[in-house]
C-alpha positions as semicolon CSV with decimal commas, in nm:
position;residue;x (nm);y (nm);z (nm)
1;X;3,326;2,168;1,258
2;X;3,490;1,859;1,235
3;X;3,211;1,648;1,481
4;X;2,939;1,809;1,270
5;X;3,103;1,645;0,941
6;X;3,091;1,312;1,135
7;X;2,706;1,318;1,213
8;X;2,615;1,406;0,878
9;X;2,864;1,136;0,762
10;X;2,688;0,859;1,006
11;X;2,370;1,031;0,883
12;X;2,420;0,988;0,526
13;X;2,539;0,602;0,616
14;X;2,264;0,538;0,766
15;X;2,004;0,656;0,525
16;X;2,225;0,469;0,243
17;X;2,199;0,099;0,469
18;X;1,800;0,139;0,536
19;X;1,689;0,055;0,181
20;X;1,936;-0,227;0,143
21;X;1,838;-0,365;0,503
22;X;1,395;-0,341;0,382
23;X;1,479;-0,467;0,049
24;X;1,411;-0,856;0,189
25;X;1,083;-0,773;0,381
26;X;0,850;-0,763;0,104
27;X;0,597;-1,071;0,082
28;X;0,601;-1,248;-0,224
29;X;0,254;-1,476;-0,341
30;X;0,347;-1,686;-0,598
31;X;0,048;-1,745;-0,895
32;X;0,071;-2,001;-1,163
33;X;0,468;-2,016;-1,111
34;X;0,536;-1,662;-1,116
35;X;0,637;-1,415;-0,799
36;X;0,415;-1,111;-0,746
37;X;0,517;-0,889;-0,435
38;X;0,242;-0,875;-0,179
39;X;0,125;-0,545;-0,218
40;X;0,055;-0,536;-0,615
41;X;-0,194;-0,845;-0,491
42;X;-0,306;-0,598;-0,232
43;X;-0,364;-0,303;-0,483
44;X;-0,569;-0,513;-0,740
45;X;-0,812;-0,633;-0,484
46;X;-0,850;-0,277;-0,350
47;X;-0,961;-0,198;-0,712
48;X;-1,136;-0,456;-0,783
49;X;-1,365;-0,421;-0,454
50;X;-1,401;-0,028;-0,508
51;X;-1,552;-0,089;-0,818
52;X;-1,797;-0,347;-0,649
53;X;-1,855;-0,065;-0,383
54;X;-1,924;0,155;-0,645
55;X;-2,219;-0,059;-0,756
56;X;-2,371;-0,120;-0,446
57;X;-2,389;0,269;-0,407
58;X;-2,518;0,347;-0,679
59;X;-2,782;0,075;-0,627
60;X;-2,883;0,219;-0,300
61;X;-2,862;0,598;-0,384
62;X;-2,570;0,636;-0,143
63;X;-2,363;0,753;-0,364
64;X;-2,564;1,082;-0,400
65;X;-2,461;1,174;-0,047
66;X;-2,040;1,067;-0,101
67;X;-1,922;1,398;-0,173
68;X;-1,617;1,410;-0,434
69;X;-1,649;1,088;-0,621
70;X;-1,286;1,141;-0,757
71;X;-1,150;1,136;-0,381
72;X;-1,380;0,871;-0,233
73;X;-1,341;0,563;-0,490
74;X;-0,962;0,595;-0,478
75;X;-0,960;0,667;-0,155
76;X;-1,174;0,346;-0,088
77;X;-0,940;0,152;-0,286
78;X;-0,622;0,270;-0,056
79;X;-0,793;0,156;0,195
80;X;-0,917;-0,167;0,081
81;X;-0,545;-0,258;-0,025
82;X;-0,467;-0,153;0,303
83;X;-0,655;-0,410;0,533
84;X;-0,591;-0,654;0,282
85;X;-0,215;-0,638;0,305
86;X;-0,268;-0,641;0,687
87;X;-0,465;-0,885;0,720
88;X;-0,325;-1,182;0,477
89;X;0,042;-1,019;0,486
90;X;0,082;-0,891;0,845
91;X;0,409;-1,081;0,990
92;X;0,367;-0,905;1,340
């Protein structure tokens, strides 16, 4: 009883020091003097480019073959933000 205490205690410590210890490994791009963390960068270009996809669909009727229009554009834009945080932000 006692040693099962002491894993969920070490269990609970450890979940508790994880969000301190990934608090520091956010990117930060600094624009015109303020900080913006990496991935709010990331999410506006993702929106910004879905939309673009959007019209380049609609220009050449693929978007009448998509499917769900509500799933694909956001979707598109996760994935977007995605490659662009890996790309310009990757520290691997």
């Amino acid at each position: 009883m006692v040693e099962k205490l002491r894993q969920a205690g070490s269990l609970v410590a450890a979940i508790a020091v994880i969000p301190a210890a990934l608090a520091a490994c956010d990117p930060v791009v600094n624009i015109a003097g303020a900080n913006f963390p990496a991935w709010l960068l990331c999410v506006i270009v993702g929106a910004i480019l879905a939309a673009a996809f959007r019209v380049v669909f609609a220009a050449t009727r693929v978007e009448l073959y998509l499917g769900p229009l509500l799933l694909i554009y956001p979707c598109l834009a996760i994935l977007i933000g995605c490659a662009v945080y890996l790309i310009f932000f990757n520290r691997i």
